[in-house]
Every structure is written in C-alpha cells, then in structure tokens.
HTML snippet that shows the backbone in 3Dmol.js (N, CA, C, O; Angstrom):
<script src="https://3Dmol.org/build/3Dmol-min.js"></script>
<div id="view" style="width:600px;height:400px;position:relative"></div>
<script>
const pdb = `
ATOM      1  N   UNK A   1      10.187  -6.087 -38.145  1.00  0.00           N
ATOM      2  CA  UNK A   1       9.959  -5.488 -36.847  1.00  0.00           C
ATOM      3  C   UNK A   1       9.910  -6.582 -35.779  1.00  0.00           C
ATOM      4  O   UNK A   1       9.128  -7.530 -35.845  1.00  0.00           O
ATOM      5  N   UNK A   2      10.730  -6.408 -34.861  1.00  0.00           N
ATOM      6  CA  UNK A   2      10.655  -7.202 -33.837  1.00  0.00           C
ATOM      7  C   UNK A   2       9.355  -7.379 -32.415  1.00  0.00           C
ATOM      8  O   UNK A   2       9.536  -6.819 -31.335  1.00  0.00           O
ATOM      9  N   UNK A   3       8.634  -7.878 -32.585  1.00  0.00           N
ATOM     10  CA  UNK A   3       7.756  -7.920 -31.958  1.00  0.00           C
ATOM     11  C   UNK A   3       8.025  -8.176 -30.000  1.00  0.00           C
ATOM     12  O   UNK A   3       8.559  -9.173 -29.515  1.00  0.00           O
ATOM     13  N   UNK A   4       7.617  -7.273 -29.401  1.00  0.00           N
ATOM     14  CA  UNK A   4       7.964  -7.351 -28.110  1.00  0.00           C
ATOM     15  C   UNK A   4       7.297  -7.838 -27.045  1.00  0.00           C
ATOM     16  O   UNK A   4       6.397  -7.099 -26.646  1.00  0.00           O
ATOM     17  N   UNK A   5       7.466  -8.930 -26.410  1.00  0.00           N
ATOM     18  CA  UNK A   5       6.729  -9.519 -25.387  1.00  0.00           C
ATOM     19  C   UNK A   5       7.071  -8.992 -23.586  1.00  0.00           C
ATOM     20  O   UNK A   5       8.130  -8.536 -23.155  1.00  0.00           O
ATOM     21  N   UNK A   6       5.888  -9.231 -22.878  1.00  0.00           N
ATOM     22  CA  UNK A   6       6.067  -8.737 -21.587  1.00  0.00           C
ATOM     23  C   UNK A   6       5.238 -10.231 -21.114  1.00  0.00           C
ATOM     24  O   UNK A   6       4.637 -11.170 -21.638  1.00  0.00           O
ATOM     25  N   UNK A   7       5.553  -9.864 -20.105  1.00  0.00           N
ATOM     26  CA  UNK A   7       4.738 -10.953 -18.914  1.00  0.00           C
ATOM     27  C   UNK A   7       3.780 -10.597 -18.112  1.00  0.00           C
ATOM     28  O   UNK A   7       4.101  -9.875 -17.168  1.00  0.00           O
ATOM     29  N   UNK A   8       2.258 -11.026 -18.271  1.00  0.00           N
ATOM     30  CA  UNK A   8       0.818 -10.632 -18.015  1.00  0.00           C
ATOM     31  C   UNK A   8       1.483 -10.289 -16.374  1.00  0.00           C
ATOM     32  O   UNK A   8       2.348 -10.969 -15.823  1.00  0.00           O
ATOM     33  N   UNK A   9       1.003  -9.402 -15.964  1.00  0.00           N
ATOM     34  CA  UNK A   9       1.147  -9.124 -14.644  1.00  0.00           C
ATOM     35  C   UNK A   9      -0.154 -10.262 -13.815  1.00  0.00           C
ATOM     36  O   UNK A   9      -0.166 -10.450 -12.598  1.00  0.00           O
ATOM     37  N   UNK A  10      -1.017 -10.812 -14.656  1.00  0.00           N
ATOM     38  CA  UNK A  10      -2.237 -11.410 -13.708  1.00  0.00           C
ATOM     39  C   UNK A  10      -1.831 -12.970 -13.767  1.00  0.00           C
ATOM     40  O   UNK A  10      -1.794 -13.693 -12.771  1.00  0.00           O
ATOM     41  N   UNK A  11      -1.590 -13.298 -14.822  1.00  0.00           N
ATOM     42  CA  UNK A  11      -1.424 -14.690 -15.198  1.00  0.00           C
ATOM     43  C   UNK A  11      -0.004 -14.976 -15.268  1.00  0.00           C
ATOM     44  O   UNK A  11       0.369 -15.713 -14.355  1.00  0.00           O
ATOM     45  N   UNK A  12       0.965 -14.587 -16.141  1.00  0.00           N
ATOM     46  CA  UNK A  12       2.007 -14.673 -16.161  1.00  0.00           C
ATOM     47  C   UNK A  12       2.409 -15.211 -17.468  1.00  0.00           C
ATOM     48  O   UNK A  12       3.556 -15.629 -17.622  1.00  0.00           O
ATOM     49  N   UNK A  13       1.504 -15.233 -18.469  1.00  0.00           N
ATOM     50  CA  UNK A  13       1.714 -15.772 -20.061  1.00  0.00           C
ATOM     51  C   UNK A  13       2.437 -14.232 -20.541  1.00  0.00           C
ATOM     52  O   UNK A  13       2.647 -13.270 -19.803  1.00  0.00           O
ATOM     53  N   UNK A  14       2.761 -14.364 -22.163  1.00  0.00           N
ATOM     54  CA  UNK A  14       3.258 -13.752 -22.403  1.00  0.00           C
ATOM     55  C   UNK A  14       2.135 -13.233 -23.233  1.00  0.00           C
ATOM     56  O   UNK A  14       1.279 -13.913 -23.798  1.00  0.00           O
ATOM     57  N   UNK A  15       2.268 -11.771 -23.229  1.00  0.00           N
ATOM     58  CA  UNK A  15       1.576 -10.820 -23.864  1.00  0.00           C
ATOM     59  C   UNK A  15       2.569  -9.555 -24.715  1.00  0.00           C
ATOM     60  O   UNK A  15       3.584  -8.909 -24.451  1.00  0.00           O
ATOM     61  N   UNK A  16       1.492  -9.673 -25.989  1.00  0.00           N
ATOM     62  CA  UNK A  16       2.701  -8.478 -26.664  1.00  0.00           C
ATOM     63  C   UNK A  16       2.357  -7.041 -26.404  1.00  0.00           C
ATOM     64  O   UNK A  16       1.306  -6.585 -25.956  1.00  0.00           O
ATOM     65  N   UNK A  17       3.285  -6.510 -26.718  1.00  0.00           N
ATOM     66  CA  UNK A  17       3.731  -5.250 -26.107  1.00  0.00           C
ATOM     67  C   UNK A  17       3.695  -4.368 -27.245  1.00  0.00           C
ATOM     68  O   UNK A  17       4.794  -3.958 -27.620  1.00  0.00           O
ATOM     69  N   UNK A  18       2.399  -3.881 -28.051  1.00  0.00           N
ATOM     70  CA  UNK A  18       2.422  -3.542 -29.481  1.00  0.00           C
ATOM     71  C   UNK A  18       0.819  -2.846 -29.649  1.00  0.00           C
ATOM     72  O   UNK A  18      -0.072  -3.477 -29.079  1.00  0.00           O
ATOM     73  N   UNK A  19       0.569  -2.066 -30.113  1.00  0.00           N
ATOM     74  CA  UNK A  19      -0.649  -1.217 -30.392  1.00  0.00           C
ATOM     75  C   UNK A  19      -1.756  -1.960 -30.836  1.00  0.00           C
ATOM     76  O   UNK A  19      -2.892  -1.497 -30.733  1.00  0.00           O
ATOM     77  N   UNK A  20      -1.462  -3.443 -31.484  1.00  0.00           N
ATOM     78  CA  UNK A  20      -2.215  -4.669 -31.764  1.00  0.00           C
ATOM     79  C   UNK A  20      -2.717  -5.203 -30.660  1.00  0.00           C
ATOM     80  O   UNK A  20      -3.619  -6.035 -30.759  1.00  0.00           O
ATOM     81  N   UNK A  21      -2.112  -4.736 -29.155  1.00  0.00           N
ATOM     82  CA  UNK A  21      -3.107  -5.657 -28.135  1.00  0.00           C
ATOM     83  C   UNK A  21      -3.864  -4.198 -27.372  1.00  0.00           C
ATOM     84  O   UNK A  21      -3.242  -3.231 -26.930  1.00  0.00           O
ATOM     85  N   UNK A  22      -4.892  -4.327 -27.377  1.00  0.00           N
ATOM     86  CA  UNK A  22      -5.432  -3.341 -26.155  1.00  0.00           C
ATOM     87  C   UNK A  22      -5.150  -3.514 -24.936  1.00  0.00           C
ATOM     88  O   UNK A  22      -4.993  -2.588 -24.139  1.00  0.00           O
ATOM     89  N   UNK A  23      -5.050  -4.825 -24.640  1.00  0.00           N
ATOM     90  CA  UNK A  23      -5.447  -4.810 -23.147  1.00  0.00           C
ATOM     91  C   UNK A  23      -3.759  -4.732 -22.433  1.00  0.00           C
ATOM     92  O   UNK A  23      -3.532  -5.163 -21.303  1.00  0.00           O
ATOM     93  N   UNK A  24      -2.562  -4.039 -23.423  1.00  0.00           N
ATOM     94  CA  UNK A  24      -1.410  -4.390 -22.952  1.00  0.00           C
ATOM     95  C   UNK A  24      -1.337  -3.736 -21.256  1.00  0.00           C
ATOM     96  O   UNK A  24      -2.156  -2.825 -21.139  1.00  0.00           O
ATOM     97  N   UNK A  25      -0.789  -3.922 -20.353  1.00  0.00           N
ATOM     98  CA  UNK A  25       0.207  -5.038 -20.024  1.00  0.00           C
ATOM     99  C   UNK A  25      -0.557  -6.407 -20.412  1.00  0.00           C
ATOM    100  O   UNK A  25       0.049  -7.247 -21.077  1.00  0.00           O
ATOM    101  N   UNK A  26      -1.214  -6.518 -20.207  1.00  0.00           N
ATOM    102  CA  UNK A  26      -2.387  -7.635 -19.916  1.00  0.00           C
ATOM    103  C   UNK A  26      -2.753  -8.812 -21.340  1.00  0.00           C
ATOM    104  O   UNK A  26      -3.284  -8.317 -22.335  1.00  0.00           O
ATOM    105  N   UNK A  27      -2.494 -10.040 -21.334  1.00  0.00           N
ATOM    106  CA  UNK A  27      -2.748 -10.451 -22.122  1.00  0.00           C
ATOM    107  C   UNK A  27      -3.658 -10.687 -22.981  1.00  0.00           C
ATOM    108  O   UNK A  27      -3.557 -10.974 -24.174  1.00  0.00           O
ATOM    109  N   UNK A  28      -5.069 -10.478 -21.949  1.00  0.00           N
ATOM    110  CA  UNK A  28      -6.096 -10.444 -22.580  1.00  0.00           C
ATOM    111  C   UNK A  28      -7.349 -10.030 -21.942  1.00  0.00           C
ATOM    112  O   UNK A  28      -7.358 -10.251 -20.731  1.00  0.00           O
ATOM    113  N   UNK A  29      -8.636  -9.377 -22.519  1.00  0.00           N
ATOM    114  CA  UNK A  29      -9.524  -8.377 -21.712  1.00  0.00           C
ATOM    115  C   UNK A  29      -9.809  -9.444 -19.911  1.00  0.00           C
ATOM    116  O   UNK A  29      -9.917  -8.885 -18.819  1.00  0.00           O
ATOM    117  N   UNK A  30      -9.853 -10.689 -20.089  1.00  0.00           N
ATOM    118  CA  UNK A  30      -9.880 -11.108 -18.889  1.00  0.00           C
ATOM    119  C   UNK A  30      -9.367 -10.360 -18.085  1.00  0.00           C
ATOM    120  O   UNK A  30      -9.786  -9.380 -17.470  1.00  0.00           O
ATOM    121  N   UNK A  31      -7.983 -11.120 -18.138  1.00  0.00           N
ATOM    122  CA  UNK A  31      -7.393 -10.463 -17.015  1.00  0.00           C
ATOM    123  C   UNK A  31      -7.146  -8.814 -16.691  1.00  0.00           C
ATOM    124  O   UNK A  31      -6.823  -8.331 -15.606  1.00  0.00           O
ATOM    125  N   UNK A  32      -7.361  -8.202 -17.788  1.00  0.00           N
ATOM    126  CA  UNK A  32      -7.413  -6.692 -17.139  1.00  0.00           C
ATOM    127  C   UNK A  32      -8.770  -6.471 -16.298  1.00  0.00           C
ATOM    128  O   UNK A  32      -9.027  -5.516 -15.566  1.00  0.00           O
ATOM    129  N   UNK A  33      -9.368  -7.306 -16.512  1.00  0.00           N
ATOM    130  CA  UNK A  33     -10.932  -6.938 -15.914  1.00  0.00           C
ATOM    131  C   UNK A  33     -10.542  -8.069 -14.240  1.00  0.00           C
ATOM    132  O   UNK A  33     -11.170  -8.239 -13.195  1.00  0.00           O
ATOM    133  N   UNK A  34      -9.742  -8.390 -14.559  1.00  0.00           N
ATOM    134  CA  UNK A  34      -9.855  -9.460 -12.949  1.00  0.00           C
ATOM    135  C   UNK A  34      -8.910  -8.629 -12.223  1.00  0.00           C
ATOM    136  O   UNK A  34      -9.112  -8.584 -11.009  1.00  0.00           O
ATOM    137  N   UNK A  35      -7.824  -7.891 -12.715  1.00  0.00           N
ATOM    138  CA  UNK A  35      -6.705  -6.719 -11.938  1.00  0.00           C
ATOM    139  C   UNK A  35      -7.684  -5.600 -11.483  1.00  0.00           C
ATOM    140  O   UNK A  35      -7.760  -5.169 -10.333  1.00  0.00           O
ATOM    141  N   UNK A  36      -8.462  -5.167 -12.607  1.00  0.00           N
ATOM    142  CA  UNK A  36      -9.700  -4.110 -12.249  1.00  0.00           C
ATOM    143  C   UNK A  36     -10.336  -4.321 -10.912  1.00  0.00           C
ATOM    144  O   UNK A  36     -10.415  -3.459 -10.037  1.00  0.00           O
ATOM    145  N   UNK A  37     -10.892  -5.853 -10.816  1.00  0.00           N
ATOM    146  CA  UNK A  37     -11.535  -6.167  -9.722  1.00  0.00           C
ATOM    147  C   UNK A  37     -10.535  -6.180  -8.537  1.00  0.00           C
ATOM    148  O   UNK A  37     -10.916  -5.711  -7.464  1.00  0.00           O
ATOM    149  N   UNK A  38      -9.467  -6.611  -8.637  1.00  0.00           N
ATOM    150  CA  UNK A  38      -8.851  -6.842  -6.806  1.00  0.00           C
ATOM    151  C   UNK A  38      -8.502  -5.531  -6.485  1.00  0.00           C
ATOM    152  O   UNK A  38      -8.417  -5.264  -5.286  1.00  0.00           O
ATOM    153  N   UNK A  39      -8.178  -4.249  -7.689  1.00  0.00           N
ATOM    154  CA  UNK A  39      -8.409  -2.904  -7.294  1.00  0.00           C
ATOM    155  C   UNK A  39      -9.565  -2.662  -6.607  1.00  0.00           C
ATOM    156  O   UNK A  39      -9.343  -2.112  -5.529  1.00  0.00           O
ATOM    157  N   UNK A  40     -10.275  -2.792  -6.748  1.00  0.00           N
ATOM    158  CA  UNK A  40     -11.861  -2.315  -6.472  1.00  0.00           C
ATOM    159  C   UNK A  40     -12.478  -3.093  -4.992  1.00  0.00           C
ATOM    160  O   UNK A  40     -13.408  -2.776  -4.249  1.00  0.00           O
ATOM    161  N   UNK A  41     -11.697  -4.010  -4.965  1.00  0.00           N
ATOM    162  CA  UNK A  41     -12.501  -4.810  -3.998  1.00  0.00           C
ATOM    163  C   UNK A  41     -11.370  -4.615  -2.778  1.00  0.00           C
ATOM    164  O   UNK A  41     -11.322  -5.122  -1.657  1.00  0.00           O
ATOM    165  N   UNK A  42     -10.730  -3.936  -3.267  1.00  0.00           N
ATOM    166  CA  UNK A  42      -9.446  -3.466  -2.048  1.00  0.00           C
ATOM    167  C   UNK A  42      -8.370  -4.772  -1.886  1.00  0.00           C
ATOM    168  O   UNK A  42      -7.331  -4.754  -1.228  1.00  0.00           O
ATOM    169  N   UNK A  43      -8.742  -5.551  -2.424  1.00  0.00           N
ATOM    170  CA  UNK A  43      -7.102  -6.738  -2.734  1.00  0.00           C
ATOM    171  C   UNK A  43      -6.043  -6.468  -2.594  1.00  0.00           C
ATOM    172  O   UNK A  43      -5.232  -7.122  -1.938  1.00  0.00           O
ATOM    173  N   UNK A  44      -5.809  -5.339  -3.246  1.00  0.00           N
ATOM    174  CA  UNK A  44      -4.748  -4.728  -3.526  1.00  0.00           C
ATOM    175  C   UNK A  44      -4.715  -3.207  -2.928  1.00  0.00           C
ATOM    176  O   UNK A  44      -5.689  -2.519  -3.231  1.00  0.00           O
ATOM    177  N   UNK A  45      -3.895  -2.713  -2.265  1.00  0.00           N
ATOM    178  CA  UNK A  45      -3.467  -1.266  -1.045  1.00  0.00           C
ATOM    179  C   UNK A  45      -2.066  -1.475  -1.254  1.00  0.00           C
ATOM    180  O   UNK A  45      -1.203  -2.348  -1.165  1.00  0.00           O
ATOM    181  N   UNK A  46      -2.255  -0.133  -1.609  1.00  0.00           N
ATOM    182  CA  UNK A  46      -0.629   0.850  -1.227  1.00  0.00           C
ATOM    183  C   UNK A  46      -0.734   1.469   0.474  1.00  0.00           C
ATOM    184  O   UNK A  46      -1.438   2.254   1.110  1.00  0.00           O
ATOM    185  N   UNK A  47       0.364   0.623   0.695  1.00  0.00           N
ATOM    186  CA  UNK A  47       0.513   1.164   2.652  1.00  0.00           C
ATOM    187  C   UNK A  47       0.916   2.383   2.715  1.00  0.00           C
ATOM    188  O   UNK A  47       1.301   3.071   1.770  1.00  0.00           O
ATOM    189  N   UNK A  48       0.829   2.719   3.964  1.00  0.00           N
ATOM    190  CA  UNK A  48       1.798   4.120   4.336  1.00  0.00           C
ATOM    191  C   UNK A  48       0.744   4.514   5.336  1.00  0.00           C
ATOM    192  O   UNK A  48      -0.227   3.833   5.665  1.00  0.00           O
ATOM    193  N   UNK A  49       1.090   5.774   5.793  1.00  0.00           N
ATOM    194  CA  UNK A  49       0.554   6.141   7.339  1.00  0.00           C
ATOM    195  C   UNK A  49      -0.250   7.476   6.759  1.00  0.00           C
ATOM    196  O   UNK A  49       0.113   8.209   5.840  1.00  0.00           O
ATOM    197  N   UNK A  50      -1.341   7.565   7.495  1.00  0.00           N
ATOM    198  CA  UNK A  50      -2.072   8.922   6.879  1.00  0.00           C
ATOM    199  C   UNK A  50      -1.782   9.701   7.586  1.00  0.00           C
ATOM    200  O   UNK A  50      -1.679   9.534   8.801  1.00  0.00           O
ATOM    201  N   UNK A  51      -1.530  11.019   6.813  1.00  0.00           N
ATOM    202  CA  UNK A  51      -1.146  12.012   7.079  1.00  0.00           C
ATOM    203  C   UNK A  51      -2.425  12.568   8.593  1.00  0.00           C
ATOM    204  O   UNK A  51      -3.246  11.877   9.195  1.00  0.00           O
ATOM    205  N   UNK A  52      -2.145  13.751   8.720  1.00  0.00           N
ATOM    206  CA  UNK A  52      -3.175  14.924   9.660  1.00  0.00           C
ATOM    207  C   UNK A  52      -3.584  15.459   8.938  1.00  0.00           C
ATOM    208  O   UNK A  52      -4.606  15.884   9.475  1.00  0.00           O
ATOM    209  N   UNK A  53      -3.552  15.998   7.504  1.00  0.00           N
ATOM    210  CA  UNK A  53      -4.206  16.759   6.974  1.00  0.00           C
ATOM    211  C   UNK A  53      -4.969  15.417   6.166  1.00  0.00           C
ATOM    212  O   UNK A  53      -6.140  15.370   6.543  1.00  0.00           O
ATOM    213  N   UNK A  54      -4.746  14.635   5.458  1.00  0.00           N
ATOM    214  CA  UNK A  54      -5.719  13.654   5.078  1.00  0.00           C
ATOM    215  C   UNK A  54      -6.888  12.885   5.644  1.00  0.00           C
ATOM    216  O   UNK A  54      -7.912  12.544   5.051  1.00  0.00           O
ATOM    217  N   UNK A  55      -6.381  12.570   7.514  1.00  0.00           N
ATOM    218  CA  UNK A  55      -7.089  11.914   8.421  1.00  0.00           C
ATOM    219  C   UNK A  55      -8.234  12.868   8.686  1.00  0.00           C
ATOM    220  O   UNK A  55      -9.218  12.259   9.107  1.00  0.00           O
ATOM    221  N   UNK A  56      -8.409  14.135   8.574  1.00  0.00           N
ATOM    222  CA  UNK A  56      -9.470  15.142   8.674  1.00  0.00           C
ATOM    223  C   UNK A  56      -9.821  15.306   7.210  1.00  0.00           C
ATOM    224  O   UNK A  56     -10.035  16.503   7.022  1.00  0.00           O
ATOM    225  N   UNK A  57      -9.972  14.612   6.092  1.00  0.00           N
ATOM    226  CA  UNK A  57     -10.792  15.128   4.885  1.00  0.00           C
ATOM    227  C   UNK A  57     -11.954  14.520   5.248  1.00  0.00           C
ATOM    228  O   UNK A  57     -11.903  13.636   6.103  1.00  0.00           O
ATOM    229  N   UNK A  58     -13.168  14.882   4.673  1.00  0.00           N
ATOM    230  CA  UNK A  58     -14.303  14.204   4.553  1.00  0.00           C
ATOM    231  C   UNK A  58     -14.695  13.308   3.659  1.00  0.00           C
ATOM    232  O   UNK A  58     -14.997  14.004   2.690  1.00  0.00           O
ATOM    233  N   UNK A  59     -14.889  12.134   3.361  1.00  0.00           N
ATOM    234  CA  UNK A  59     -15.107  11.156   2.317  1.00  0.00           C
ATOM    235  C   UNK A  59     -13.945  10.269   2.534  1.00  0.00           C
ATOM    236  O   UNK A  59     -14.270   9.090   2.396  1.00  0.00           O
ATOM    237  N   UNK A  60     -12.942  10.407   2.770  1.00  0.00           N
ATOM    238  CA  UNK A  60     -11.747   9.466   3.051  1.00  0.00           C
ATOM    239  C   UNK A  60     -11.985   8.742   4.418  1.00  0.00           C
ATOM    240  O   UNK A  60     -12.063   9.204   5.557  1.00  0.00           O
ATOM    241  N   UNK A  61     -12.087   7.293   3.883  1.00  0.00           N
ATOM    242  CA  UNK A  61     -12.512   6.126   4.762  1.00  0.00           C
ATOM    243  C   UNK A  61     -10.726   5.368   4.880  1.00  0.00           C
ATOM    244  O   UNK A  61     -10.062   5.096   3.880  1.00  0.00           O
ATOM    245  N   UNK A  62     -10.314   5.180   6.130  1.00  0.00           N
ATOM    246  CA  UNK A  62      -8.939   4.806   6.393  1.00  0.00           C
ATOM    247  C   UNK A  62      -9.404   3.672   7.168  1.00  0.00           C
ATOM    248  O   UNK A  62      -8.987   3.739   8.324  1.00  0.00           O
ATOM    249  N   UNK A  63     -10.391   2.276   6.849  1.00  0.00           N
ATOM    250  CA  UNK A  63     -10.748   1.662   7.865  1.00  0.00           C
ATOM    251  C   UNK A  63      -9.375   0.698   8.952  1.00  0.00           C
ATOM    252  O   UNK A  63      -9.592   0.248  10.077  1.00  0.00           O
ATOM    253  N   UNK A  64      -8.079   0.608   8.215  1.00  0.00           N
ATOM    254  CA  UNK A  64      -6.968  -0.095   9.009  1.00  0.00           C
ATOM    255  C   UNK A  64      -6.416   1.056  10.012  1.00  0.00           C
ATOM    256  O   UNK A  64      -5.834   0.617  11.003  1.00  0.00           O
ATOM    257  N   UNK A  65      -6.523   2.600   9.886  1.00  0.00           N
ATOM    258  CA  UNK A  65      -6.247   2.976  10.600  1.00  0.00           C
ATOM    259  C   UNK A  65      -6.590   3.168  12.199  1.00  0.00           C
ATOM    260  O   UNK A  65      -7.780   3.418  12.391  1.00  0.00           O
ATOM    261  N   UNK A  66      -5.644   3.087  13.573  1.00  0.00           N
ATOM    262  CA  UNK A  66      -7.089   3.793  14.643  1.00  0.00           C
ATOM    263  C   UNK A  66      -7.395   5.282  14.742  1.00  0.00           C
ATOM    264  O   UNK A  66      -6.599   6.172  14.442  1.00  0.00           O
ATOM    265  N   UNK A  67      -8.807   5.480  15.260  1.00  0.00           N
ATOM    266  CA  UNK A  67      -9.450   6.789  15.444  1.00  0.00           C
ATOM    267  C   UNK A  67      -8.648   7.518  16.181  1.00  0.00           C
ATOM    268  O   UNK A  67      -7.673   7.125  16.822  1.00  0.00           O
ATOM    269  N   UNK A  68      -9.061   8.572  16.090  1.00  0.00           N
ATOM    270  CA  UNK A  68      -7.982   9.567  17.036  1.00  0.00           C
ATOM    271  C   UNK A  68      -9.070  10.090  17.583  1.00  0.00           C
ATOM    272  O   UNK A  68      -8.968  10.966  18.442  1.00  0.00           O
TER     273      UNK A  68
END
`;
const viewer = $3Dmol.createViewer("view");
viewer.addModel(pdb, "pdb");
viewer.setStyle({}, {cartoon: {color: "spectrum"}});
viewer.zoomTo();
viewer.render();
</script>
C-alpha cells in the first residue's frame, strides 16, 4: 500500500494522509491546535459584504463593517 503524504497546512512538513494520523491534514496535534487558535482569535476571516438580512440578526458582531 502506498502510503500518501500531504503538506501540513500550518508548518509545511509532510504529514500522512492515512487513518493512522488523527490530526490529518495536520501533522501533528500541535499544529491542529495552533490552526484552531488563529480560527478563534479571528486571524483568519473569510471576506465578503454582509448581507441586509444578516446585518439585522441579533448576536452577529460584523466589527469591520460601518453602522448603518
């Protein structure tokens, strides 16, 4: 069986691509836990423009957007 490698999205080592690693993409629990964090700490945003029906939900904080 040919064993399949990918490239850690955090680090950039190679990590296998096989039911033997948990933390796949990720080479190792580190770095899934350091991708976890720049999620969380907002590092990382998907752009785009908020909608009118989103800009009026309650709980949705858009702080780059301006107020209307």
């Amino acid at each position: 069986m040919v064993v399949r490698k990918v490239r850690c999205p955090q680090c950039g080592e190679d990590a296998i691509w096989a039911p033997e690693n948990p933390w796949r993409p990720f080479c190792s629990e580190r770095c899934k836990q350091i991708d976890l964090g720049c999620w969380a700490s907002d590092s990382y945003r998907i752009g785009g423009a908020v909608s009118d029906e989103e800009a009026g939900t309650p709980g949705l904080d858009f702080p780059d957007q301006p107020t209307r």
